[in-house]
C-alpha positions in Angstrom: 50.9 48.0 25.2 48.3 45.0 25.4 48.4 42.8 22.0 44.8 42.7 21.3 44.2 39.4 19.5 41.9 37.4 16.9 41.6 33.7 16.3 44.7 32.8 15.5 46.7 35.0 16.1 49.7 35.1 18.7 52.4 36.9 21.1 55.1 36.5 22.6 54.8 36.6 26.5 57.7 38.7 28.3 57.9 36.7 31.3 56.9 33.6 32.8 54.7 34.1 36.1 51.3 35.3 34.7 47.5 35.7 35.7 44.9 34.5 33.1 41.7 37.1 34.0 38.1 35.8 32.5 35.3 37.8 32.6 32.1 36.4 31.0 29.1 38.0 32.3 27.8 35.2 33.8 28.6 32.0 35.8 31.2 29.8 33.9 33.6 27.2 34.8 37.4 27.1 33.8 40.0 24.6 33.7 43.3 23.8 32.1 44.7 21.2 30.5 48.8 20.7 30.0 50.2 18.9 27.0 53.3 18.0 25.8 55.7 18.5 22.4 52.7 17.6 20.5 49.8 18.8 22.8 49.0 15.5 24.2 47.4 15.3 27.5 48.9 12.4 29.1 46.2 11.9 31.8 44.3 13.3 34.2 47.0 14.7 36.0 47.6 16.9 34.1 44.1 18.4 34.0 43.5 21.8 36.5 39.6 21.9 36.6 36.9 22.8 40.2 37.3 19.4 41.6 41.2 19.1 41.5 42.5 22.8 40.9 46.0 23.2 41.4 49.1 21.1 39.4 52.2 22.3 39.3 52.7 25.8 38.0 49.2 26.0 37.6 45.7 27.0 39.6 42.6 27.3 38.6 39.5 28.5 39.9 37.1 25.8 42.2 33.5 27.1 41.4 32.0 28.3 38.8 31.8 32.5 38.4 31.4 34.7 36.0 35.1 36.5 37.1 38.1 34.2 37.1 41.9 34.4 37.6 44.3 31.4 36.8 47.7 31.8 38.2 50.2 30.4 35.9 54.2 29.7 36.5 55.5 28.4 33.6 58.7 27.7 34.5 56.9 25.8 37.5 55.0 23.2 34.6 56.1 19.5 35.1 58.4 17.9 33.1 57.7 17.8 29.3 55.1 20.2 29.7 55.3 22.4 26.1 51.7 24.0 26.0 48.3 25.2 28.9 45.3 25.7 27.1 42.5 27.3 28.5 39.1 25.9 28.8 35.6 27.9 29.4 32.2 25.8 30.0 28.9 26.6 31.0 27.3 25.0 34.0 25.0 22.3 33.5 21.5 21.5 35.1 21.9 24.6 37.5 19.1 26.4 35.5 21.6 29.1 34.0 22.2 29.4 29.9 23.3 26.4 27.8 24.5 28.1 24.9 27.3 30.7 24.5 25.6 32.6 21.5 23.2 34.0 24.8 25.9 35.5 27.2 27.9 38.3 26.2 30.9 37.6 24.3 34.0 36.3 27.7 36.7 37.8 27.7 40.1 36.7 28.5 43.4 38.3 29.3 47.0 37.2 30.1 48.3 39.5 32.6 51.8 40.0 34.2 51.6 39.9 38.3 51.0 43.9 38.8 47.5 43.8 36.6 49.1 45.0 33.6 47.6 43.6 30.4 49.9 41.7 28.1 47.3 40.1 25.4 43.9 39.9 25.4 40.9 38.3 23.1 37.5 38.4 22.9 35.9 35.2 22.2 33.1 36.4 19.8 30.7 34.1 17.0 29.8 31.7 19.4 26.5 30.2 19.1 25.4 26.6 19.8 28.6 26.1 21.9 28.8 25.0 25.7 32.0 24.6 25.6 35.3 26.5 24.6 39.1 26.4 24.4 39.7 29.9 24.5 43.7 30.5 24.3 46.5 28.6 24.8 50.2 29.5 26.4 53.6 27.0 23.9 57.0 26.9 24.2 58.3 26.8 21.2 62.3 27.4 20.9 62.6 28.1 24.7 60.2 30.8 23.7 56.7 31.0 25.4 54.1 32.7 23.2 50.4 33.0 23.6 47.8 32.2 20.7 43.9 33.2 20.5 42.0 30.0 20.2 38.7 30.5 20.3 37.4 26.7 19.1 33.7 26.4 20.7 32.1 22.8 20.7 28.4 21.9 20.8 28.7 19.1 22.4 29.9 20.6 25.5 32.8 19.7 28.1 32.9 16.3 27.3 33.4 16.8 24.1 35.7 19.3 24.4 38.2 17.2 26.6 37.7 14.3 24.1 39.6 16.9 21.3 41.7 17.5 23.8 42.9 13.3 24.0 41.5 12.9 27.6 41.0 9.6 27.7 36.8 8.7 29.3 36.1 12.3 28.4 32.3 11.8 29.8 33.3 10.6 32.8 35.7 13.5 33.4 32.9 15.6 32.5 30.3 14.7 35.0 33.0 14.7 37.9 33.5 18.6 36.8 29.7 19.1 36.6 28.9 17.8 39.8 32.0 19.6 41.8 31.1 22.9 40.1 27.2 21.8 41.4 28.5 21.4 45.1 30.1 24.7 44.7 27.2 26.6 43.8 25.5 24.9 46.4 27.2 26.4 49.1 28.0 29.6 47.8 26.5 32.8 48.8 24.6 34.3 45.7 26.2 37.9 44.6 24.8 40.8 44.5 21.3 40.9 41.6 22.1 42.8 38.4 21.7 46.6 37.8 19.3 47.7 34.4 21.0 49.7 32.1 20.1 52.5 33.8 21.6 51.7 36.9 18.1 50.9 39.1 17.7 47.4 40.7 16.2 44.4 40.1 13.2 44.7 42.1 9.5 42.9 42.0 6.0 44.2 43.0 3.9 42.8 45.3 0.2 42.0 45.4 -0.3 40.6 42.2 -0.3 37.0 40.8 1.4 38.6 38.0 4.3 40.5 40.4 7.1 37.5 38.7 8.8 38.2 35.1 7.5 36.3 32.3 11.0 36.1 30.7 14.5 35.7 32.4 16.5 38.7 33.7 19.0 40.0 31.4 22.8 38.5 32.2 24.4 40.3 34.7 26.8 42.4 33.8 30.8 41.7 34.3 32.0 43.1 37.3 34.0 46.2 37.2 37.9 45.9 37.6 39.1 45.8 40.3 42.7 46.3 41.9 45.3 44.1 42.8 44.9 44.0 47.1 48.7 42.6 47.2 49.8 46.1 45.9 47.1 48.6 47.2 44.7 47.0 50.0 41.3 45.7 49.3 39.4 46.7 46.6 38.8 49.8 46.5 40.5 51.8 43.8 39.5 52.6 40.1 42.8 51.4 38.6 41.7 49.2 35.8 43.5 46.2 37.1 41.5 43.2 38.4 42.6 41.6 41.5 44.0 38.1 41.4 42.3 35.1 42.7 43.3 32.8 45.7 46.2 31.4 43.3 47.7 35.0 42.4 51.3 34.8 43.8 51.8 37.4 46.5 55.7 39.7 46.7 58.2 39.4 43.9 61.3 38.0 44.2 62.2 41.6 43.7 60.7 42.7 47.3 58.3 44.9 45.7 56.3 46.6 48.4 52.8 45.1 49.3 49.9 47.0 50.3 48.7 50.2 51.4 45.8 52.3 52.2 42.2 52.0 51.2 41.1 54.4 48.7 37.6 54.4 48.7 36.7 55.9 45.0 35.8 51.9 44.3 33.8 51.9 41.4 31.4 49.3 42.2 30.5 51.1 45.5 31.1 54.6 44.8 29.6 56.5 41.4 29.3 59.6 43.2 30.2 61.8 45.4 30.5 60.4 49.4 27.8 61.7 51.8 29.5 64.3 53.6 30.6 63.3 57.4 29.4 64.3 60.4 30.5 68.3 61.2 32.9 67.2 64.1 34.1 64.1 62.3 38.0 65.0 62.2 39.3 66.1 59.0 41.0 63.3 56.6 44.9 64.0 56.8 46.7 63.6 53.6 47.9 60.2 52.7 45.6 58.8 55.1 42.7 56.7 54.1 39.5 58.7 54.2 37.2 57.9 57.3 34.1 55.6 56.4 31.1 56.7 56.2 27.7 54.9 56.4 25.9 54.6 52.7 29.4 55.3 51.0 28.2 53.4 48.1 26.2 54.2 45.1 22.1 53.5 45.2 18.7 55.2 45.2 17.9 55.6 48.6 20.1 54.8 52.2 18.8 51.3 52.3 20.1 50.2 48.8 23.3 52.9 49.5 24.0 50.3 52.6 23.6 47.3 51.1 25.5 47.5 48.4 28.3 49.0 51.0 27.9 45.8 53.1 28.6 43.4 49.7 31.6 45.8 48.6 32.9 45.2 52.3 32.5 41.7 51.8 33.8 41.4 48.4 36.6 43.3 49.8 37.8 41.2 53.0 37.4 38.4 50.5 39.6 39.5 47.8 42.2 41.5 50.8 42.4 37.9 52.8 43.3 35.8 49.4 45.7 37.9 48.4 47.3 37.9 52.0 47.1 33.7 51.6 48.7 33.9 48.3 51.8 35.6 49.3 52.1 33.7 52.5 51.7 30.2 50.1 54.4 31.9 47.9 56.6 32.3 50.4 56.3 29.0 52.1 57.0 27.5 47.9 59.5 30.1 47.3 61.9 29.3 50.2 61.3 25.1 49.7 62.8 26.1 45.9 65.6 28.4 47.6 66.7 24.9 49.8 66.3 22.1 47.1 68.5 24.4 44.9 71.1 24.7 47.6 70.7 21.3 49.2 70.6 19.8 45.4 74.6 20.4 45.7 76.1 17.5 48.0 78.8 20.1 49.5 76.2 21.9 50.4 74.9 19.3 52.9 76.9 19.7 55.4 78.8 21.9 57.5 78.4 25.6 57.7 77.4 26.1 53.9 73.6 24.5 54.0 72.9 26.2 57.4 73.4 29.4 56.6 71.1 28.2 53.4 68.6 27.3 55.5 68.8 30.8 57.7 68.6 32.8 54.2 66.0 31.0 52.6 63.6 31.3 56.1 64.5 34.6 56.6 63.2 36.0 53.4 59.7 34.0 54.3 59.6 35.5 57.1 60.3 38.8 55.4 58.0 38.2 52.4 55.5 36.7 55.1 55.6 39.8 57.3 55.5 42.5 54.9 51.9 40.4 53.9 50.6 40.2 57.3 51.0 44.3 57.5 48.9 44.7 54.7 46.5 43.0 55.4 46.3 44.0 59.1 46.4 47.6 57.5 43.5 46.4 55.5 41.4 44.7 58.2 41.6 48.0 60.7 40.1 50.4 57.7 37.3 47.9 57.5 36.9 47.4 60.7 36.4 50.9 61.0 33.9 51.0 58.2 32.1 47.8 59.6 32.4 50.0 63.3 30.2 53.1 61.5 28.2 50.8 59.1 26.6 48.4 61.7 24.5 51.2 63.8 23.0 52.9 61.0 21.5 49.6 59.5 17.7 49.4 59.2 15.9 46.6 60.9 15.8 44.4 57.7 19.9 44.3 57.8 20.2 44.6 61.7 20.7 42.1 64.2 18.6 41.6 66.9 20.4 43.4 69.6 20.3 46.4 67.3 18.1 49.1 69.3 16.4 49.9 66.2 13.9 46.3 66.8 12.6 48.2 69.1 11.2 51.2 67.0 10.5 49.0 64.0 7.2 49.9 62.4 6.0 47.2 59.9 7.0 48.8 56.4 4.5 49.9 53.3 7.2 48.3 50.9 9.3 45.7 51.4 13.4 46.2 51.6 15.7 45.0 49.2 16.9 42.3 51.5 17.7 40.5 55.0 20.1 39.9 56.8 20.2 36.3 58.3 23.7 36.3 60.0 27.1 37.3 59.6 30.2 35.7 58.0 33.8 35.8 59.4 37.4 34.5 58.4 39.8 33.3 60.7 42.3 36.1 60.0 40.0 38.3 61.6 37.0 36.6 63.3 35.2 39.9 65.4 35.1 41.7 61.8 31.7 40.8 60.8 29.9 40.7 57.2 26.3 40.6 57.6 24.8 38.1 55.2 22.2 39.6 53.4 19.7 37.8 51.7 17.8 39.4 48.2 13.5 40.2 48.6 11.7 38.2 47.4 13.7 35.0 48.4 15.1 33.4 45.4 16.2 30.5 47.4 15.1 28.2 50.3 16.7 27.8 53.2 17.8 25.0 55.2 18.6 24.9 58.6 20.6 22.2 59.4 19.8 20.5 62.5 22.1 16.9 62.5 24.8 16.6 65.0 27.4 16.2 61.7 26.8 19.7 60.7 29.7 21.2 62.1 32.5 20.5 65.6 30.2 23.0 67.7 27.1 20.7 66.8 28.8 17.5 67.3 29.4 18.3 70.8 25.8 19.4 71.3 22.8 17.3 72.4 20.8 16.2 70.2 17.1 17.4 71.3 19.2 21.0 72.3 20.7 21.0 68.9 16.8 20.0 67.2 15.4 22.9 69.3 18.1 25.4 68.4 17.6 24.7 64.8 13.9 25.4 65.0 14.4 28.2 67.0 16.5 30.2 64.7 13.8 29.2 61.5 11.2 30.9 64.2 13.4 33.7 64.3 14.1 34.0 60.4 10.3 33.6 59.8 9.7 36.5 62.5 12.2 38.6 60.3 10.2 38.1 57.2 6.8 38.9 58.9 8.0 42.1 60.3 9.9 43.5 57.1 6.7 43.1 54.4 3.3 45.4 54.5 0.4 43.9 56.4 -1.0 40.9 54.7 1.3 40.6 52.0 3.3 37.5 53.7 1.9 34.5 55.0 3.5 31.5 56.6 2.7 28.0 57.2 4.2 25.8 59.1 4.1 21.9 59.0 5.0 20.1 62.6 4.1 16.4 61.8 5.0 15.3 65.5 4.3 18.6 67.0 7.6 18.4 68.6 8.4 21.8 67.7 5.6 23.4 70.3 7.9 25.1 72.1 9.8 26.9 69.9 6.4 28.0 67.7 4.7 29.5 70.6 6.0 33.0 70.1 4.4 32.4 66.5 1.2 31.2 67.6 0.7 33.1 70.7 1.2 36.3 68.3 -1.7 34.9 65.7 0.6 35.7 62.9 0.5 32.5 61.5 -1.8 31.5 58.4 -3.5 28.5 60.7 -2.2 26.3 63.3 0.7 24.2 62.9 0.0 21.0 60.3 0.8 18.1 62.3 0.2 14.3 61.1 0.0 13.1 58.0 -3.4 14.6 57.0 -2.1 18.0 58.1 0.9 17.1 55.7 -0.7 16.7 53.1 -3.2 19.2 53.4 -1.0 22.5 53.6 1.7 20.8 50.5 -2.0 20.5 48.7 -2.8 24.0 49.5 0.7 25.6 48.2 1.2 23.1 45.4 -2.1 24.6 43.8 -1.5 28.4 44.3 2.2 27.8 42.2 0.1 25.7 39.7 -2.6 28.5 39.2 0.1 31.5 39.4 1.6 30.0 36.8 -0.6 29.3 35.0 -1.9 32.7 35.0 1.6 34.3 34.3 2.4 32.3 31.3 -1.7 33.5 30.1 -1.2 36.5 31.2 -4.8 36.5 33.2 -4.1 37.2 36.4 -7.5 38.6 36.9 -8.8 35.2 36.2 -7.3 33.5 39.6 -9.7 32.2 42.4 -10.8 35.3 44.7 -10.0 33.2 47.8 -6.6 32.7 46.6 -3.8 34.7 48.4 -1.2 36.0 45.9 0.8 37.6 48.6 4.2 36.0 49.4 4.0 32.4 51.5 6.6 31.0 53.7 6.4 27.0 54.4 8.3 26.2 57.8 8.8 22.3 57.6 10.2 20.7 60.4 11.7 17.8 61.2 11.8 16.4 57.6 10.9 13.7 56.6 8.9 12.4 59.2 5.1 12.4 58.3 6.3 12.6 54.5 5.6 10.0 52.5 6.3 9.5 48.8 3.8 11.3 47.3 4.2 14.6 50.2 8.5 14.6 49.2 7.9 14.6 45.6 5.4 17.7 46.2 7.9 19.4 49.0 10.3 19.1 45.9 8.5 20.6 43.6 7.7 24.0 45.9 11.7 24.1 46.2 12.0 24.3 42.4 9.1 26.2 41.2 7.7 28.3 43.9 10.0 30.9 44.6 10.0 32.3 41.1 6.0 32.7 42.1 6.5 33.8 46.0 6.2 30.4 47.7 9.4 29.9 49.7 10.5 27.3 52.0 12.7 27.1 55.1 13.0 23.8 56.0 14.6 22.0 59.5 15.9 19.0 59.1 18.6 16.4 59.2 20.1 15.2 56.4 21.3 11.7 58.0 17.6 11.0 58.8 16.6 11.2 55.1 19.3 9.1 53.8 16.9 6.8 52.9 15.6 8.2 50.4 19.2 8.2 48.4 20.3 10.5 45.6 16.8 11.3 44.7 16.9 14.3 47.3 20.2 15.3 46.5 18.9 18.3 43.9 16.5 19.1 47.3 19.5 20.0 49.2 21.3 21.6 46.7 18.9 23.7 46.1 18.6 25.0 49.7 21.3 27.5 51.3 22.1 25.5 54.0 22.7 27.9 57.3 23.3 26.1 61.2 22.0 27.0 64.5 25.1 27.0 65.3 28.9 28.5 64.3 29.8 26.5 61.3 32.8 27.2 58.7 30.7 26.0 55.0 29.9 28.9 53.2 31.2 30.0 50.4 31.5 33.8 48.9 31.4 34.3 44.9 34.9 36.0 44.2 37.3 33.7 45.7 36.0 30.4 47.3 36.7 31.0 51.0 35.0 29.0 53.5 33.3 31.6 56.0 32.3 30.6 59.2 28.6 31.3 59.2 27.6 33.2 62.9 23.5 32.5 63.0 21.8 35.7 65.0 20.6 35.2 68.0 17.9 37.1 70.0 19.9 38.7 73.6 20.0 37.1 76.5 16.5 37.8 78.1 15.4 39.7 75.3 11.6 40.5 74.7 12.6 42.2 71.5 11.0 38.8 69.2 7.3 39.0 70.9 7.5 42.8 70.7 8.2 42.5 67.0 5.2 39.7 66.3 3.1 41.9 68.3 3.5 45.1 66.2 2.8 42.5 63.6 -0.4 41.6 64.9 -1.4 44.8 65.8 -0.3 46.1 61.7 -2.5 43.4 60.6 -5.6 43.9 62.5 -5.2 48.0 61.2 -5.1 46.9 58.2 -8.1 44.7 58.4 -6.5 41.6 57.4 
């Protein structure tokens, strides 16, 4: 029975290997700290937090989320380590909330191996804090207990680890910030919030006035999940959360690992499946159910498939770190076996340490096997799912070898998102994610054109590698064009050294852009003129409310800047305006998709750093940098590519074209 907790309050834990589950409703960072007899920190080392996450017996999580899982082995502490206490902070300077009292009350729970709840606490009363030490895990009598803590500070991390006796708190501080900054850079946003009523988060077009005038409520925790060492991804409704890449994987024990998909997940399923096609072949009992296309919850097919596509996601995710974890366990379990026999100078030689050594790697290899099954289990049902999911895809989520370009009519409403590639792990690398982007963009995006972007780039030539990258932002731009009604996108494009004539023709030749390609200085500074007063007067007009006062000549349709080749023919002046568009103009449709290298803007120093991080940074080529929002793996990011000989791009900006000129726009 789970020991629900106040401040306080405490109980004793019934064993030593434990999972510490978080859930806060929205992005927050966690850390650890170990102390001694008298809760002393003696230094940094013995501080688990983003930028150095794993100590001995301990991991935590390296990004910021608002779902966490810490893997604890308390018998695996270092020496004179009597107490862990648990840390919770919110982000700084990332734009999210800066106070506790305005995100729902986190939530934290120890939790033996197999999900099941031991204590839990709800940290609630918390106003003006940033910071907080939630619980903490002491020995006290040989005895490990755990107590609710609950102690927020105001004066955030730093001040937090100062109570704690770190020694240059600040500094500390800052080196958290700014890994848990790098982490959101790269990471792939998750899914948008659902109302209360379960519709999404969508904006109208049209209208200067089409962007909230007050933030979106906090997204809601995500729903439990189950533990993919014991039963596959997740995709049951047991009300166990699955563990993070630290969860340990088998038991000493041998307990059995994984199993077959079960796909009454909550998060993608809150009714009943469509019903398969009449000559599908019946389910057979204790056999996972066949996939269907849209098997997830939503309004209509398109919002049915892309939530499918993030549960798939979430699901390899969670299935591949749980696979890692047991294979890590292993791999420390058997070095414990041999430094316990080995630790025994008879034991060194002859027969005796041999047959130590054959014991200790056979049960990895046991342990290690039984983990590779599961997860092999687990990769075939997806792959089966991805194998059904990826034809009946609309144009917005398809690639462009999907016939379906080549019926595409431009839509009356825009889609709930696009897809701008596919992600992959090694463990399985033709099982494709699509990467799916929200509508309207709530991000730029950068396409990374140096040579130090990735192996496959270095090896590239430079002028190919340039081209390639302006290619795919062609390509990206085309996407956006054909998925919005007539006239209600618009993009520019900013060439200073026209270098990018090639790769722009299918753009030009089509007529689809909103003038020619802005090249020299003048041309610079014109179009970053013409955008920088449309978000000045939007806003304007949203905060006033008047949106029936804006210019008639101004276009309060969504606006795309392509720049290429940054920062040549920028000077001051044009990079502190290209800044501000990055911040301020998606929240009123002005998005940018930048090509650059970010070796040849070095000179500017850190004062473009915020630029980049602001970006999501995608390659023209294979690259391995992405990040997805459960677990931290790096995916290799796949950029789509028009086929070989393919017309399918200039029949897309043609039916573009010929949608606008029916329109009369």
């Amino acid at each position: 029975m789970t020991a629900e907790l106040v401040r306080g309050q405490n109980h004793t834990l019934p064993q030593t290997r434990l999972e510490i589950r978080v859930s806060a409703g929205t992005p927050v960072v966690a850390g650890a700290t170990l102390g001694d007899e008298r809760g002393t920190v003696r230094g940094i080392e013995w501080i688990a937090h983003p930028g150095s996450p794993q100590l001995p017996g301990l991991e935590v999580s390296q990004q910021a989320a608002a779902d966490h899982r810490l893997a604890v082995d308390l018998e695996a502490l270092p020496t004179g380590a009597h107490r862990v206490t648990v840390l919770l902070a919110l982000p700084v300077g990332v734009g999210g909330p800066v106070r506790f009292g305005a995100v729902p009350a986190p939530f934290v729970a120890v939790t033996g191996l197999d999900g099941t709840e031991i204590a839990s606490f709800t940290l609630t009363d918390l106003d003006a804090e940033s910071a907080v030490s939630a619980l903490e895990l002491y020995r006290r009598q040989d005895v490990w207990k755990v107590r609710a803590v609950g102690q927020g500070y105001a004066g955030g991390l730093a001040a937090m680890l100062a109570d704690q006796g770190v020694t240059e708190p600040a500094a500390l501080a800052g080196t958290i910030q700014e890994a848990v900054t790098r982490g959101l850079a790269r990471s792939v946003a998750p899914p948008p919030p659902r109302t209360p009523e379960g519709d999404r988060v969508r904006h109208a077009t049209g209208s200067a006035d089409h962007r909230p005038t007050a933030p979106p409520p906090a997204p809601e925790p995500p729903e439990p999940l189950t533990d993919p060492a014991a039963t596959g991804p997740a995709h049951t409704a047991q009300p166990h959360p699955v563990p993070g890449p630290a969860a340990a994987g088998p038991s000493a024990e041998g307990t059995s690992v994984g199993g077959p998909i079960n796909y009454a997940h909550p998060r993608r399923q809150h009714a009943a499946p469509p019903s398969p096609p009449p000559n599908a072949p019946p389910a057979q009992p204790g056999q996972p159910a066949q996939p269907v296309a849209g098997d997830a919850t939503g309004w209509s097919m398109d919002e049915r498939l892309y939530n499918q596509i993030w549960g798939m996601f979430e699901d390899l995710a969670r299935a591949v770190a749980a696979y890692r974890s047991a294979v890590d366990f292993a791999e420390s379990r058997m070095d414990q076996e041999l430094d316990r026999a080995l630790s025994d100078p008879r034991n060194r030689i002859g027969g005796a340490g041999d047959r130590a050594r054959e014991a200790a790697r056979a049960k990895r290899d046991e342990l290690t096997s039984r983990a590779r099954e599961a997860l092999d289990r687990d990769l075939a049902q997806l792959t089966a799912e991805a194998a059904v999911v990826e034809p009946a895809l609309p144009a917005a989520y398809a690639g462009w070898g999907n016939p379906v370009w080549h019926a595409h009519r431009i839509p009356m409403e825009i889609p709930m998102a696009l897809r701008i590639g596919d992600l992959h792990l090694p463990e399985r690398t033709d099982l494709r994610i699509p990467l799916l982007v929200r509508l309207p963009l709530e991000r730029g995006i950068w396409v990374d054109s140096g040579r130090a972007a990735s192996e496959a780039a270095a090896l590239m030539d430079t002028d190919r590698l340039r081209r390639l990258a302006m290619e795919t932002a062609v390509a990206h731009a085309a996407r956006l064009l054909a998925v919005y009604p007539p006239g209600e996108f618009a993009v520019h494009v900013i060439d200073p050294a026209g270098s990018a004539a090639g790769p722009l023709a299918p753009l030009v030749e089509a007529g689809v852009l909103a003038g020619p390609p802005a090249a020299g200085p003048g041309g610079v500074a014109s179009v970053l003129a013409h955008l920088t007063r449309r978000v000045d007067l939007v806003q304007m007009a949203v905060r006033a409310r008047a949106a029936d006062s804006l210019p008639p000549d101004l276009d309060t349709g969504e606006q795309l800047l392509v720049v290429n080749d940054f920062p040549h023919g920028f000077d001051d002046r044009a990079v502190t305006q290209l800044r501000y568009l990055a911040d301020e103009g998606p929240a009123v449709g002005v998005h940018l998709l930048m090509v650059a290298d970010r070796e040849e803007a070095s000179a500017y120093g850190p004062i473009l750093d915020p630029l980049w991080r602001s970006l999501l940074r995608i390659t023209p080529v294979a690259d391995s940098h992405l990040a997805d929002p459960w677990v931290g793996h790096a995916w290799t990011y796949e950029p789509l590519t028009v086929p070989p000989g393919s017309r399918v791009l200039e029949q897309v900006l043609a039916a573009v074209a010929e949608a606008r000129r029916a329109a009369g726009r």
